[in-house]
C-alpha positions in Angstrom: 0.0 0.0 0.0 1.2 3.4 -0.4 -0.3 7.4 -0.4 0.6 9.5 -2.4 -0.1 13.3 -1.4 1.5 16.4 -3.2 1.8 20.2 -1.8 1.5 19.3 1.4 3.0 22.2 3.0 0.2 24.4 1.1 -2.5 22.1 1.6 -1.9 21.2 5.3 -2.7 17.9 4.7 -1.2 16.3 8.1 -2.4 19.1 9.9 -6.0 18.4 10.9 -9.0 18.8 8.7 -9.6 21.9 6.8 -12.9 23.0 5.3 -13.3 20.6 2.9 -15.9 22.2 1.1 -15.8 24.0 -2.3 -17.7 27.2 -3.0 -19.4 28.0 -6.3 -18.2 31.6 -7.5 -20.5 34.5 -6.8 -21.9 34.9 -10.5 -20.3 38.7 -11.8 -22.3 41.9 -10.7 -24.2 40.1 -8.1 -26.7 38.8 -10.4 -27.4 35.6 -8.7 -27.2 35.2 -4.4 -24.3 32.4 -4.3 -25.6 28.8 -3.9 -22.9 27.8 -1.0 -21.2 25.0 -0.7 -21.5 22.2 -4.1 -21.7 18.6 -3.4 -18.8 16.0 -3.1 -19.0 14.1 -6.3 -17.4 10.4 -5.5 -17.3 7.6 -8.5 -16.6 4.3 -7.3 -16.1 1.5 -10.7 -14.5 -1.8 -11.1 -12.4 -0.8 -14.0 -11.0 -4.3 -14.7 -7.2 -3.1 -15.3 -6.3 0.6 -15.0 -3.7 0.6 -17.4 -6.5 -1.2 -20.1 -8.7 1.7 -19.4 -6.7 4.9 -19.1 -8.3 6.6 -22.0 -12.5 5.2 -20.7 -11.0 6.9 -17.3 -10.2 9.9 -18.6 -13.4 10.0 -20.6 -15.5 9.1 -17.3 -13.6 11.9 -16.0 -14.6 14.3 -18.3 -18.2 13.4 -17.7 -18.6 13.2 -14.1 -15.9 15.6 -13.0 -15.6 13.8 -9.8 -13.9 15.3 -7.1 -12.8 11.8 -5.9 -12.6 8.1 -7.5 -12.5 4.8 -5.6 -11.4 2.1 -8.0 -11.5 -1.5 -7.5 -9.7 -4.3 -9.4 -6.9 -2.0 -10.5 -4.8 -5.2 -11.3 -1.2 -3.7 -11.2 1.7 -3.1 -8.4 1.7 0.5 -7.0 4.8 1.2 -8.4 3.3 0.7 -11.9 0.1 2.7 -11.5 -0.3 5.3 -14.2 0.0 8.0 -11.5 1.3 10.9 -14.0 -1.2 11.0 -16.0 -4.1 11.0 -12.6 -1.9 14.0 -11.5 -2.5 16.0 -14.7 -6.0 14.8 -14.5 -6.2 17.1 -11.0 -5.8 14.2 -8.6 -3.1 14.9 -6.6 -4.0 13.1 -3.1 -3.9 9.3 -4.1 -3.8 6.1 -1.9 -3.6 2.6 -3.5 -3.1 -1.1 -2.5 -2.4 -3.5 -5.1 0.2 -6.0 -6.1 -0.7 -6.9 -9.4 -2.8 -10.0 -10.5 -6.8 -9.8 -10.2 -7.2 -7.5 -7.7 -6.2 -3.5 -6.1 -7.8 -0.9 -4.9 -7.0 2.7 -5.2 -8.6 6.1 -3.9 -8.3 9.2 -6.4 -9.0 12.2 -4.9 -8.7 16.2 -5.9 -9.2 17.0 -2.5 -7.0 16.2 0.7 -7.0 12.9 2.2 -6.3 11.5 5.4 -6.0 8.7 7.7 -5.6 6.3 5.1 -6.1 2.9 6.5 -5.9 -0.6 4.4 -8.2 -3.6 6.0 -7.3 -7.6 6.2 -10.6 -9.4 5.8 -11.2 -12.7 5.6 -8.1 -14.3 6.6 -6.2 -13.9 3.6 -4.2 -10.6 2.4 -5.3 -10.1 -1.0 -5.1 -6.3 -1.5 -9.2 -5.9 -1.4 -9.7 -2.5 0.8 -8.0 0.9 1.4 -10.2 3.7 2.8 -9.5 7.4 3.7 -10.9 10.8 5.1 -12.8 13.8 3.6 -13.6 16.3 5.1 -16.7 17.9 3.3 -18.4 20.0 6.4 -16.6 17.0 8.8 -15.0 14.0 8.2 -16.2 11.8 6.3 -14.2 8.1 6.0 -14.4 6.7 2.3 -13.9 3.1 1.5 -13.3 1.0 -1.6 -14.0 -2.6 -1.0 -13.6 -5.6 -3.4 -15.2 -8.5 -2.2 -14.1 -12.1 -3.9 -15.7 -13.3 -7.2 -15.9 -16.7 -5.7 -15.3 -18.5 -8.2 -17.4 -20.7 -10.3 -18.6 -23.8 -7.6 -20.9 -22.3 -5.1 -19.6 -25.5 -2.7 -17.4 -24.9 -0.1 -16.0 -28.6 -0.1 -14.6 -28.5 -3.4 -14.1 -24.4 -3.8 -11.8 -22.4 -1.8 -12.3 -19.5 -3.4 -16.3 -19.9 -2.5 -15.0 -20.8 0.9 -12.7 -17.1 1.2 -15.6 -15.4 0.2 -18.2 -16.8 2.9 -15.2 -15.7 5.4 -15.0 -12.3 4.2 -18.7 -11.8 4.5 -18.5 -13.8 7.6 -15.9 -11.0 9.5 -17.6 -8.2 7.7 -20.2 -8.8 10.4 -17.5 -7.3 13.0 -15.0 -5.5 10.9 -18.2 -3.3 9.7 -19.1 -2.6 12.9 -16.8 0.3 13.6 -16.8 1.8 9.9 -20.8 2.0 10.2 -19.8 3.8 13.6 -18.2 7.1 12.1 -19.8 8.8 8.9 -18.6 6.6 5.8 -19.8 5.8 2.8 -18.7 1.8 2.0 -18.4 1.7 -1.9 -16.9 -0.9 -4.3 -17.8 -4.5 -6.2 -19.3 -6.5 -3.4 -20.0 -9.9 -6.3 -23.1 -10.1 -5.0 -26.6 -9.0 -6.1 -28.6 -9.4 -3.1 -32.3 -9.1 -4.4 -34.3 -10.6 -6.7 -34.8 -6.9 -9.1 -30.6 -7.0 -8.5 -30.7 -9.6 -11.6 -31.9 -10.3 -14.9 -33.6 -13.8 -13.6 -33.5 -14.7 -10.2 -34.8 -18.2 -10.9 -32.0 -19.1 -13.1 -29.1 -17.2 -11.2 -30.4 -19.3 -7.7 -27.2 -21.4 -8.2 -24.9 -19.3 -9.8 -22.1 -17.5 -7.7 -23.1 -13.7 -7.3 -26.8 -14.7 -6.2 -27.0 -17.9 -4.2 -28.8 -17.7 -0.9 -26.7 -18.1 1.4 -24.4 -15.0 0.1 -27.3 -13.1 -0.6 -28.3 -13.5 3.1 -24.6 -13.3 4.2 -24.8 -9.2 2.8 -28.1 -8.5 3.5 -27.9 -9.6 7.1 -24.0 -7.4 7.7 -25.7 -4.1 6.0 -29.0 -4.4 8.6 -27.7 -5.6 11.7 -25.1 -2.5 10.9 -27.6 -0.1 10.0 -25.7 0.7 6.6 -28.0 2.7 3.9 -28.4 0.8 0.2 -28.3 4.4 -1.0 -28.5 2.9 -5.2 -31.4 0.5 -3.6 -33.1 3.6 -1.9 -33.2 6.0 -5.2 -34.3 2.9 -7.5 -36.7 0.7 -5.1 -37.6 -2.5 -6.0 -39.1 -3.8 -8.3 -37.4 -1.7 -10.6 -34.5 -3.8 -12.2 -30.9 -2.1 -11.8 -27.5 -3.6 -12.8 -23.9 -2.3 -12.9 -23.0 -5.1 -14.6 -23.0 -7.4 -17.9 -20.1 -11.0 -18.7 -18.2 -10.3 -21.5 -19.7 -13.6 -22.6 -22.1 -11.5 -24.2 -21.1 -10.7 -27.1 -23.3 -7.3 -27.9 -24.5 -5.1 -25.6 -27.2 -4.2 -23.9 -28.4 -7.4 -26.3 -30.9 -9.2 -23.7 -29.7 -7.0 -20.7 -28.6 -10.2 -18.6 -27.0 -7.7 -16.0 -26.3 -7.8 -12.1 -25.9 -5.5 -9.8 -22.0 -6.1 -8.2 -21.8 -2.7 -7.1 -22.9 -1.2 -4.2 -22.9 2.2 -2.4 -23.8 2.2 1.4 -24.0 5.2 3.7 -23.8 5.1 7.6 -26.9 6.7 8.9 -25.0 9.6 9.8 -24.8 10.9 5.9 -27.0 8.5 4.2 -29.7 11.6 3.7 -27.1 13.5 1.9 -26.0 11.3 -0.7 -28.1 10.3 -4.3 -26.4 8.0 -6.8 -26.7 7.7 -10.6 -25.3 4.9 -12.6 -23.5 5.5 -15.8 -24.8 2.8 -17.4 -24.1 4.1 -21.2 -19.8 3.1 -19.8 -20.6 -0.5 -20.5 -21.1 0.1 -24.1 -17.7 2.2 -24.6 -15.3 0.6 -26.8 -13.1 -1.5 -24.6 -15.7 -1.1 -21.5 -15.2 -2.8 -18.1 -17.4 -5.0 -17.5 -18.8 -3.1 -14.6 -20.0 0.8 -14.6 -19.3 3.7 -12.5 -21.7 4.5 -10.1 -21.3 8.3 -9.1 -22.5 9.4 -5.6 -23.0 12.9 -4.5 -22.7 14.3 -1.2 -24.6 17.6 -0.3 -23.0 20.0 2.5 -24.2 19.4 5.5 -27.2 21.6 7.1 -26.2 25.3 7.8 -26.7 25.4 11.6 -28.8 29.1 10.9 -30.8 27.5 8.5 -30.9 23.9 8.8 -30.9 23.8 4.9 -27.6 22.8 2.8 
């Protein structure tokens, strides 16, 4: 794992927590009252290889304009991640955790980070989690989390990598405890679509890795015990299908939409009334695509204490 973090003598970062908060311009000759304080715009996307998709991140970029990106499934060592080229892009506060092969994590972020902490889960260090703080009117922790595929066997006797997976859900049920505790928003490619509008058939996907009942039950039961807020699940309630994403086994897409949705965005009460997601669902059809999309969450200041409005 390693941070990155540039001018941090004019910055602060180190210091404490600044502001954290970036005001729109006063429009010229006072023609408009200012609107305050603009949202924190966070993207978290499996972009299946960095390196692959340096151009379809500088085009998300472009886009979105997120202030920060949470990556999952970078699939490179640190010391090979295209950081130049993220710097250029304005992102000059960077922590990442990867070691090449199928998995890294990474956070992206135009504004100051801190207190960047990488997670063991499950018993086995894979590089799967790296989070950091915000502060956009208080801190705000951040985390990009890559859950294990699983595999293709959804049998613990003759799968390890099923097995792995059941024991990172299963310590999720502590570890989450004290990230749910503190504001946070827990982002990334959790594998798993938990309900039945999360996939193109549930009757068919029953026995398929991603969807099988007793992961399904495994998430749902560590987000409500912890109190955690399906923030996608809350703007698009069931039964309205929603996927982030589609196998490369099919060959044109959309096609027949046989989609999932992996990728999750939960808030801890504390900030889950401030943030709305959007998918970027058109990503998937980008020359080149991930397999997964972006999902882009947006954080409104907090209530002004004379006002109680953002």
């Amino acid at each position: 794992m390693s941070a990155d973090q540039t001018n941090e003598t004019e910055t602060g970062i180190g210091t404490g927590i600044g502001t954290g908060m970036e005001t729109a311009p006063a429009a010229p000759g006072g023609a408009a009252p200012d609107p305050g304080p603009l949202p924190l715009t966070v993207v978290t996307w499996n972009v299946n290889s960095i390196r692959a998709r340096m151009d379809l991140f500088a085009k998300m970029v472009r886009m979105v304009k997120p202030d920060v990106v949470l990556l999952q499934e970078t699939r490179c060592n640190d010391d090979s991640f295209p950081m130049k080229p993220m710097k250029r892009r304005g992102f000059k506060y960077n922590a990442l955790n990867g070691s090449g092969g199928h998995h890294g994590v990474a956070i992206l972020s135009k504004v100051p980070i801190l207190d960047v902490k990488v997670d063991v889960i499950g018993g086995i260090d894979h590089p799967r989690h790296i989070s950091a703080v915000v502060d956009h009117g208080g801190p705000i922790r951040l985390h990009s989390l890559y859950i294990p595929a699983g595999g293709d066997e959804p049998d613990v006797a003759i799968n390890p990598k099923f097995a792995h997976k059941l024991a990172f859900l299963e310590e999720m049920l502590t570890w989450g405890q004290a990230q749910v505790a503190e504001p946070s928003l827990l982002t990334g490619d959790f594998n798993i679509a938990p309900y039945q509008d999360d996939v193109w058939s549930h009757k068919q996907l029953l026995k398929v890795i991603s969807h099988t009942p007793v992961e399904t039950e495994a998430l749902e039961r560590v987000r409500a015990e912890q109190g955690w807020v399906d923030i996608v699940r809350r703007d698009k309630p069931i039964p309205e299908k929603v996927f982030t994403w589609w196998s490369y086994r099919n060959p044109v897409w959309p096609g027949n939409n046989r989609g999932r949705r992996l990728d999750h965005v939960w808030a801890s009460p504390h900030v889950a009334s401030r943030v709305s997601t959007s998918i970027l669902t058109e990503a998937r059809g980008w020359e080149k695509a991930s397999d997964h999309v972006p999902i882009v969450a947006r954080i409104a200041p907090p209530p002004s204490p004379e006002t109680g409005t953002a």
